[in-house]
C-alpha positions in Angstrom: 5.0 -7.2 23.9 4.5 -3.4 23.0 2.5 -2.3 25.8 5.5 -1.0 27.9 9.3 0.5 27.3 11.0 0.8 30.5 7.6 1.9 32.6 6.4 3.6 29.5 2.4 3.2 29.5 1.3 2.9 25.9 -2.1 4.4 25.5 -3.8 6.5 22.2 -2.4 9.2 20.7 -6.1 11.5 21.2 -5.7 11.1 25.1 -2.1 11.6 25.3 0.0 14.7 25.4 3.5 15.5 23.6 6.3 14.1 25.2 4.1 11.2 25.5 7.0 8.9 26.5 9.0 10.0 29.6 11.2 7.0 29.3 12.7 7.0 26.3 14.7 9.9 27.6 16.9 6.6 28.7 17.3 5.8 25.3 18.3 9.0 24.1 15.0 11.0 23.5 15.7 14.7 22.5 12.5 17.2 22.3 13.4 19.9 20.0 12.0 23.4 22.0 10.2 23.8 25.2 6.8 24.0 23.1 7.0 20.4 22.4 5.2 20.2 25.7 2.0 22.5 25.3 -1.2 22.1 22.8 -1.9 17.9 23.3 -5.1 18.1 20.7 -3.0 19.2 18.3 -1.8 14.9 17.7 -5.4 14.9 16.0 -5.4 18.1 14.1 -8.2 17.5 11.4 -5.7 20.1 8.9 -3.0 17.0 8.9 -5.7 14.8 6.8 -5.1 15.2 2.7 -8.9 13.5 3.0 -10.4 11.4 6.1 -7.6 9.0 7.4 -4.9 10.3 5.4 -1.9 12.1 6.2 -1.1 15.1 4.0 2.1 15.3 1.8 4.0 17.5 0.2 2.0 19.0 -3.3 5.1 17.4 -5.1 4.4 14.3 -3.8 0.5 14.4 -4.0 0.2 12.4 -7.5 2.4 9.7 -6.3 0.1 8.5 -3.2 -3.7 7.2 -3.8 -6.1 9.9 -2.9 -3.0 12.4 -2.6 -2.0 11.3 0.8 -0.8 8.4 3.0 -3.4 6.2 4.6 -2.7 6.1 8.2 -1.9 3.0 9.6 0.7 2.2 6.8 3.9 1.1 6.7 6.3 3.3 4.0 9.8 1.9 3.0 12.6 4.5 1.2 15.1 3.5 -0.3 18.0 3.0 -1.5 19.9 4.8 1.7 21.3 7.7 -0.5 18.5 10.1 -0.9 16.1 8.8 1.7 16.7 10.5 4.1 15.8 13.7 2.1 12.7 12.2 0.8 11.4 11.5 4.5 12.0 14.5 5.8 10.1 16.4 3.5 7.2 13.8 3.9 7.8 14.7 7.7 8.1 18.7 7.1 4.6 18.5 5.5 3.3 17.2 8.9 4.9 19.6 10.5 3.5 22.5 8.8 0.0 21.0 9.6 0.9 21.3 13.2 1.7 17.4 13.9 4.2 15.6 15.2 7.2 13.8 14.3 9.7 11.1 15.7 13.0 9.9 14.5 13.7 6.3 15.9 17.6 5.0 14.8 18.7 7.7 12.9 22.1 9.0 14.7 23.3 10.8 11.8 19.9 12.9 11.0 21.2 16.4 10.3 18.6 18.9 12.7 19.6 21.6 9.9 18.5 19.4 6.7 15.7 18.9 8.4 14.8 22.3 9.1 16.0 23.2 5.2 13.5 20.1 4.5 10.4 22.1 5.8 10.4 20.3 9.4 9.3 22.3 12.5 12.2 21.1 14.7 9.9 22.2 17.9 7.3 19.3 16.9 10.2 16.9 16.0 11.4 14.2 19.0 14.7 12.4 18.3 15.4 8.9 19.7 18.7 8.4 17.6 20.3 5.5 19.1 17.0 2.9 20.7 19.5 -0.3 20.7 18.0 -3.3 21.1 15.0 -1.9 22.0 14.6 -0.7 18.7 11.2 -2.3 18.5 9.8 -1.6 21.2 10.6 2.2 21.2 9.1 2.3 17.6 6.2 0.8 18.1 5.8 3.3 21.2 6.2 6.1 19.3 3.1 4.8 17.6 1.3 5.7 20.2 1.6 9.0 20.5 3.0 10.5 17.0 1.8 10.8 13.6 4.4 10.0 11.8 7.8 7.6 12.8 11.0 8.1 10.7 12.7 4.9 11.6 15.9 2.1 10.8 15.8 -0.6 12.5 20.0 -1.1 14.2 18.8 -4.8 15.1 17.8 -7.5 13.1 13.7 -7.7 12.9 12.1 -11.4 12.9 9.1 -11.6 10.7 6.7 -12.0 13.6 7.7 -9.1 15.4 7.4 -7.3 12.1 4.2 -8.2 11.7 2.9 -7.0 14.9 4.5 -3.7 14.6 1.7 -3.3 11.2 -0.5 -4.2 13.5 -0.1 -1.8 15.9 0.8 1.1 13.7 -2.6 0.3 12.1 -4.1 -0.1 15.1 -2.8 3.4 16.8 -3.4 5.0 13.2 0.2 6.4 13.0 2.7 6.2 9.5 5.3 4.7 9.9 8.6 5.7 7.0 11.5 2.8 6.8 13.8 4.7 5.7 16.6 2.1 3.8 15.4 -1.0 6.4 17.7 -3.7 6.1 16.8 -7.3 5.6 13.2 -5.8 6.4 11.3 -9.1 6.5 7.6 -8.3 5.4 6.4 -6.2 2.7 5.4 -2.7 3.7 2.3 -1.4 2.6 4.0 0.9 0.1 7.9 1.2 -1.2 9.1 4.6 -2.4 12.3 3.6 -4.5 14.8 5.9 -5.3 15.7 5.2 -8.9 18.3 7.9 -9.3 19.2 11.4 -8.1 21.5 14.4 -9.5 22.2 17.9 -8.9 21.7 20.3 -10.8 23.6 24.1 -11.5 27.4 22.6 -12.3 28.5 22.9 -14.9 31.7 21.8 -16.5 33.1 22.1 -12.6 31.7 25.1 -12.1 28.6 27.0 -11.3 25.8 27.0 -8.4 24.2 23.9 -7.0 20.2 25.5 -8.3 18.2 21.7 -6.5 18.6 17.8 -7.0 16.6 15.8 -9.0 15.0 12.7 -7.5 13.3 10.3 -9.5 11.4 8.0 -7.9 8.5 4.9 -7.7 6.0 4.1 -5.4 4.4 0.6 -5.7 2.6 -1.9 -2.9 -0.2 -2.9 -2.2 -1.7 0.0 -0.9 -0.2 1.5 -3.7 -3.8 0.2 -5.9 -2.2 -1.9 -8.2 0.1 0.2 -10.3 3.6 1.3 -10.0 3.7 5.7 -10.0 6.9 7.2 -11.2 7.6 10.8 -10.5 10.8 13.4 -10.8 11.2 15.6 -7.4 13.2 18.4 -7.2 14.3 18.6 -3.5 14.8 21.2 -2.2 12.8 23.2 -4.7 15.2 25.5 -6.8 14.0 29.1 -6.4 14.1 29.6 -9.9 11.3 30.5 -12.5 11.8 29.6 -16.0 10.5 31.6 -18.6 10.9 34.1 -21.4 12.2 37.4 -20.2 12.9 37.2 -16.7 15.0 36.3 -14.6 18.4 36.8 -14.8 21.4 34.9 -14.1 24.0 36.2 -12.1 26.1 37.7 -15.4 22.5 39.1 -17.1 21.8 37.0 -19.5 18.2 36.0 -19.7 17.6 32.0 -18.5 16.2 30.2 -21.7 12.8 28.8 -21.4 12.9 25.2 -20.9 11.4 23.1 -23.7 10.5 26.5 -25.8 8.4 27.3 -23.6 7.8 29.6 -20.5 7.6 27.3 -17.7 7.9 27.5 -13.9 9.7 24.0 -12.5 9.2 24.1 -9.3 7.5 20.8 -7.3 7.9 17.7 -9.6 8.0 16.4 -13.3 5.6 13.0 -14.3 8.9 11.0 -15.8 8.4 9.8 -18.8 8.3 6.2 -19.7 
């Protein structure tokens, strides 16, 4: 049921250049830049692999994911909705930054600039925000031809149809991120749940926003067996702390954290 969307041939993602889909521009498809349409080999850049058949992720992420990066051909669920949108694009902006591509299926209210404050090259990012009932079928498309799908499913999924979308996402080699899926019927091959988030830099109602704090777990099968918890400051704050330097914007000296100098930038291991 996937091998065509509206005369869309579906063939590999090595022998096919970016756009690779013509006609999902009649559900909505938006390349970001003109350069979206040059440098074909770059969908198999060797760089985007953390090791052989992984996608790279972010270094704050790495000690999350088995091997330090995402097995292609999985399925990734975010969630809860608050948050997961940030957590994906950073995932995305890391494939980005190794030259790969990204697409957004079902996701209307994606921000282009969080995105781009998220690290993702909006010239390798194709938007499809509003696929409709042929929410499927675009998705598993995009497989195709992408490296990594962003999607949220408008319509209701049945488990078979869910099924062969693993299938052909492990097939084609592509990840694809859930982000929040609703009354997703099967259980993705890994689930990245938001436990809780906050910002940091208020104070008493007043003060600089400095980065959020995500804390998060990863568990699933794919996940070997054990349930990783992490803390994630996204976006990083640019802020070293240590003894001495640097300065707050009234002088005073930042105190180290814990007694001791420290540079908290990336993520935290949570305790517990």
């Amino acid at each position: 049921m996937f091998d065509t969307v509206e005369g869309v041939n579906a063939s590999g993602a090595s022998s096919l250049p970016p756009p690779p889909l013509k006609g999902i521009q009649d559900f909505g498809f938006h390349p970001r830049g003109a350069s979206f349409k040059a440098e074909p080999s770059l969908l198999a850049e060797p760089s985007l692999l953390a090791e052989p058949s992984m996608l790279a992720v972010p270094d704050s992420m790495a000690a999350l994911f088995p091997g330090g990066g995402i097995l292609k051909g999985s399925l990734l669920s975010i969630g809860p909705i608050t948050d997961s949108c940030s957590v994906a694009l950073a995932l995305a902006g890391e494939v980005t930054k190794h030259r790969g591509w990204v697409a957004v299926s079902g996701l209307p209210s994606l921000g282009l600039a969080a995105a781009a404050e998220m690290g993702v090259d909006l010239d390798r990012l194709v938007l499809v925000p509003a696929p409709g009932a042929k929410w499927l079928e675009v998705t598993a498309t995009l497989a195709d031809g992408f490296d990594m799908i962003l999607a949220r499913p408008g319509v209701r999924v049945a488990p078979a149809d869910a099924r062969r979308l693993a299938t052909r996402v492990r097939q084609r080699g592509a990840v694809v991120v859930l982000v929040d899926p609703p009354g997703w019927p099967e259980t993705p091959d890994l689930i990245l749940k938001i436990l809780r988030s906050r910002w940091e830099g208020l104070e008493e109602g007043y003060g600089c926003l400095g980065g959020r704090k995500i804390d998060v777990e990863l568990s699933g099968r794919r996940a070997k067996g054990q349930s990783r918890r992490r803390r994630l400051w996204l976006p990083a704050p640019p802020i070293r702390f240590g003894t001495g330097a640097p300065l707050d914007g009234i002088g005073a000296p930042l105190a180290p954290l814990d007694g001791i100098g420290v540079e908290m930038l990336g993520e935290e291991a949570l305790s517990g």
